[in-house]
C-alpha positions as CSV (number, residue, x, y, z in Angstrom):
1,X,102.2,-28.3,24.0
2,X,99.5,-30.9,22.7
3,X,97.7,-32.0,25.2
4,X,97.2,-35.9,26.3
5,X,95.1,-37.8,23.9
6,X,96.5,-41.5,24.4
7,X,93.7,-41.8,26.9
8,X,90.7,-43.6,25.8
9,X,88.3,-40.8,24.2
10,X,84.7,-40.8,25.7
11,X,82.1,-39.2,24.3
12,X,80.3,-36.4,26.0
13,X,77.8,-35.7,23.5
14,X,75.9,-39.2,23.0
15,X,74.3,-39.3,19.7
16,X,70.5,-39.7,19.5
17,X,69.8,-43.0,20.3
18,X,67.4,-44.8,17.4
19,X,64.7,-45.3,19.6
20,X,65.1,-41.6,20.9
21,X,62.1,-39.6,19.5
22,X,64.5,-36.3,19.1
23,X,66.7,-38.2,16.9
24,X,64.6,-37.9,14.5
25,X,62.9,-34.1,14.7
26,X,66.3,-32.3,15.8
27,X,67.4,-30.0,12.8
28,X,70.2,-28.2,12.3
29,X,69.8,-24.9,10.1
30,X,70.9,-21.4,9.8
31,X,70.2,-18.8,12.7
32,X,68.1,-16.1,12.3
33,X,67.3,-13.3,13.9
34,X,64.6,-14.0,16.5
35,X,66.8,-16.6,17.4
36,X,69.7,-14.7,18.0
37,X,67.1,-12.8,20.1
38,X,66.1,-15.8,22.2
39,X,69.6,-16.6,22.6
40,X,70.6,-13.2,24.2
41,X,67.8,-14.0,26.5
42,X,68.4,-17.2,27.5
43,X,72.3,-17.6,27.5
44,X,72.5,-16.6,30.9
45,X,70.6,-19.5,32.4
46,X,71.8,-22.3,29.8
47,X,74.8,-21.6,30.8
48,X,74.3,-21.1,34.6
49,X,76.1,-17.8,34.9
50,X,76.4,-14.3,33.3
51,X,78.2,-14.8,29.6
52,X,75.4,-12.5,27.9
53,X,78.2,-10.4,26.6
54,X,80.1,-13.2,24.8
55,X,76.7,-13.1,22.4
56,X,77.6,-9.2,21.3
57,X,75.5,-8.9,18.4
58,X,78.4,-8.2,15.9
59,X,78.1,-12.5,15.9
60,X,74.4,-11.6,14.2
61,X,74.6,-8.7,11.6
62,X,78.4,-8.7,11.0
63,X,79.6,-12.4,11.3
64,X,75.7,-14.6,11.6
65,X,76.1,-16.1,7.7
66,X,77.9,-18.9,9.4
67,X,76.1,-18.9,12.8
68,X,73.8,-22.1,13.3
69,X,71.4,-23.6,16.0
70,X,69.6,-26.6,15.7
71,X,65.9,-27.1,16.9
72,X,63.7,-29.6,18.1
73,X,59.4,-29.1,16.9
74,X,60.3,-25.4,16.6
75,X,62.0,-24.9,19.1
76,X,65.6,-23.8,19.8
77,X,67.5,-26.0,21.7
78,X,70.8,-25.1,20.9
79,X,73.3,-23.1,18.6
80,X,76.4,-21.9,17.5
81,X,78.0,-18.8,16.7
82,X,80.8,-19.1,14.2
83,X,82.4,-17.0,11.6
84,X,85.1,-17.8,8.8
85,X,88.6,-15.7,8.6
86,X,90.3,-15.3,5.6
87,X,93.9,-14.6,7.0
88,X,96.5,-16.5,6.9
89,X,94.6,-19.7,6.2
90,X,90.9,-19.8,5.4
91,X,89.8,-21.3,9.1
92,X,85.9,-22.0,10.4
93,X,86.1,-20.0,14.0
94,X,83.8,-21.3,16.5
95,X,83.3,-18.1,19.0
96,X,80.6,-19.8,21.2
97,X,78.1,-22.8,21.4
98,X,75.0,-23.0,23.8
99,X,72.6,-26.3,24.6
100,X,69.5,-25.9,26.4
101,X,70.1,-28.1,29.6
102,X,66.9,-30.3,28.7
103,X,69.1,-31.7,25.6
104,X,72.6,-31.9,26.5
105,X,74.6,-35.2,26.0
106,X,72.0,-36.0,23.1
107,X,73.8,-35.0,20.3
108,X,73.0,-31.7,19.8
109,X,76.5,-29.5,19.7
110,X,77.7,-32.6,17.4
111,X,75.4,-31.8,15.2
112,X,76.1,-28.3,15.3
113,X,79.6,-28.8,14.8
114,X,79.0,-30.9,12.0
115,X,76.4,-28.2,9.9
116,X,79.2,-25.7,11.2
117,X,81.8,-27.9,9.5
118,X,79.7,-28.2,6.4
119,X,79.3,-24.9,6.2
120,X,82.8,-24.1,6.6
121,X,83.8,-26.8,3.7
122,X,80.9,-25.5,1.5
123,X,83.0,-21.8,2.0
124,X,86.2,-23.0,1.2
125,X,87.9,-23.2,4.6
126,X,90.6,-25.2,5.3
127,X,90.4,-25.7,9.0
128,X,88.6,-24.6,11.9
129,X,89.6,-23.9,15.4
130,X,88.4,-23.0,18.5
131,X,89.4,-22.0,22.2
132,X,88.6,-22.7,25.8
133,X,89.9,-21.8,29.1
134,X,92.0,-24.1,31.0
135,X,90.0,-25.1,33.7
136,X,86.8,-26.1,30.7
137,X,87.5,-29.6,30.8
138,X,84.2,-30.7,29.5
139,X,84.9,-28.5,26.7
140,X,88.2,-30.5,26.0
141,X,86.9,-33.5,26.3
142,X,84.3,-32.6,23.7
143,X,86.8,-31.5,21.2
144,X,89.2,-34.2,21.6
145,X,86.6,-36.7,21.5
146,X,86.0,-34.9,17.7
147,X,88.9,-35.3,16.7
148,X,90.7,-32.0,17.1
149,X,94.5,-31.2,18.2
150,X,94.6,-28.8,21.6
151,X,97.4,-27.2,22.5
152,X,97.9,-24.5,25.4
153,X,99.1,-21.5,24.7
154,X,100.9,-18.7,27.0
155,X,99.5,-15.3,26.9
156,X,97.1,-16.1,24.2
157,X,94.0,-14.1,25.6
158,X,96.8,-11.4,27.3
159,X,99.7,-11.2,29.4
160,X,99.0,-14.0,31.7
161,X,96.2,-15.1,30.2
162,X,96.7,-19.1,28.9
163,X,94.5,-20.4,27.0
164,X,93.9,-24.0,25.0
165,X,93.4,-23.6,21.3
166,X,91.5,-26.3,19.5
167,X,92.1,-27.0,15.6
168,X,91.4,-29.4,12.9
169,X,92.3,-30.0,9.5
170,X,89.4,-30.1,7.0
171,X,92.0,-31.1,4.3
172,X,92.5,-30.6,1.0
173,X,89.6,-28.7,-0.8
């Protein structure tokens, strides 16, 4: 099931406005890790509950070549952990994106999306895809406003268990 985009698409992530002093200092880049170490500390509150877990540092040492964050005068303010599978089709895999509440709806997880992207095209991947629970509709909104198909799909997490997947076509390489 696709879901609804004949809706007009409104942006949730408002690009940097020229006049915006981040616009111009914000950088996307490759995470390290003291940063994967900030974001194990501060996950938690950006995202106002306990997701700590969802960071398992397996998305560092094992699967962190593709991981990015972007920062503002040194310091984090968001990031992005990705990974890229080879099987069936090479596809970009976005596991988990965090904004520090001070910068959100200012551009920041388009940009990580887009050094994400660039990654993943640089790497030879041919889409990329994420997923969401059901009930994230700011998350959907953010994806479809991207550009991305969504569809729901039964028992995708476990019996029971629905969840939306998000993918896009990078195209031909």
């Amino acid at each position: 099931m696709r879901l609804s985009t004949s809706s007009p698409r409104v942006s949730l992530a408002r690009a940097p406005q020229r006049d915006d002093p981040t616009a111009k200092t914000m950088t996307p880049r490759q995470m390290t890790k003291a940063d994967f170490d900030e974001i194990v500390e501060v996950i938690d509150r950006w995202w106002g509950g306990p997701i700590g877990t969802f960071a398992h540092p397996i998305f560092f040492y094992e699967l962190g070549e593709h991981a990015r964050v972007v920062e503002d005068r040194g310091e984090m303010i968001g990031f992005l952990l990705g990974f890229i599978t080879q099987e069936p089709v090479r596809t970009g895999y976005v596991h988990l994106v965090g904004i520090h509440p001070d910068y959100r709806r200012r551009g920041v997880g388009r940009m990580l999306y887009a050094a994400f992207i660039e990654t993943c095209r640089a790497a030879g991947s041919q889409r990329i895809k994420a997923i969401t629970t059901l009930g994230n509709d700011g998350s959907k909104a953010f994806h479809l406003a991207l550009g991305w198909d969504a569809r729901e799909v039964d028992d995708y997490a476990g019996p029971g268990r629905r969840r939306v997947v998000f993918t896009k076509d990078l195209g031909a390489l």
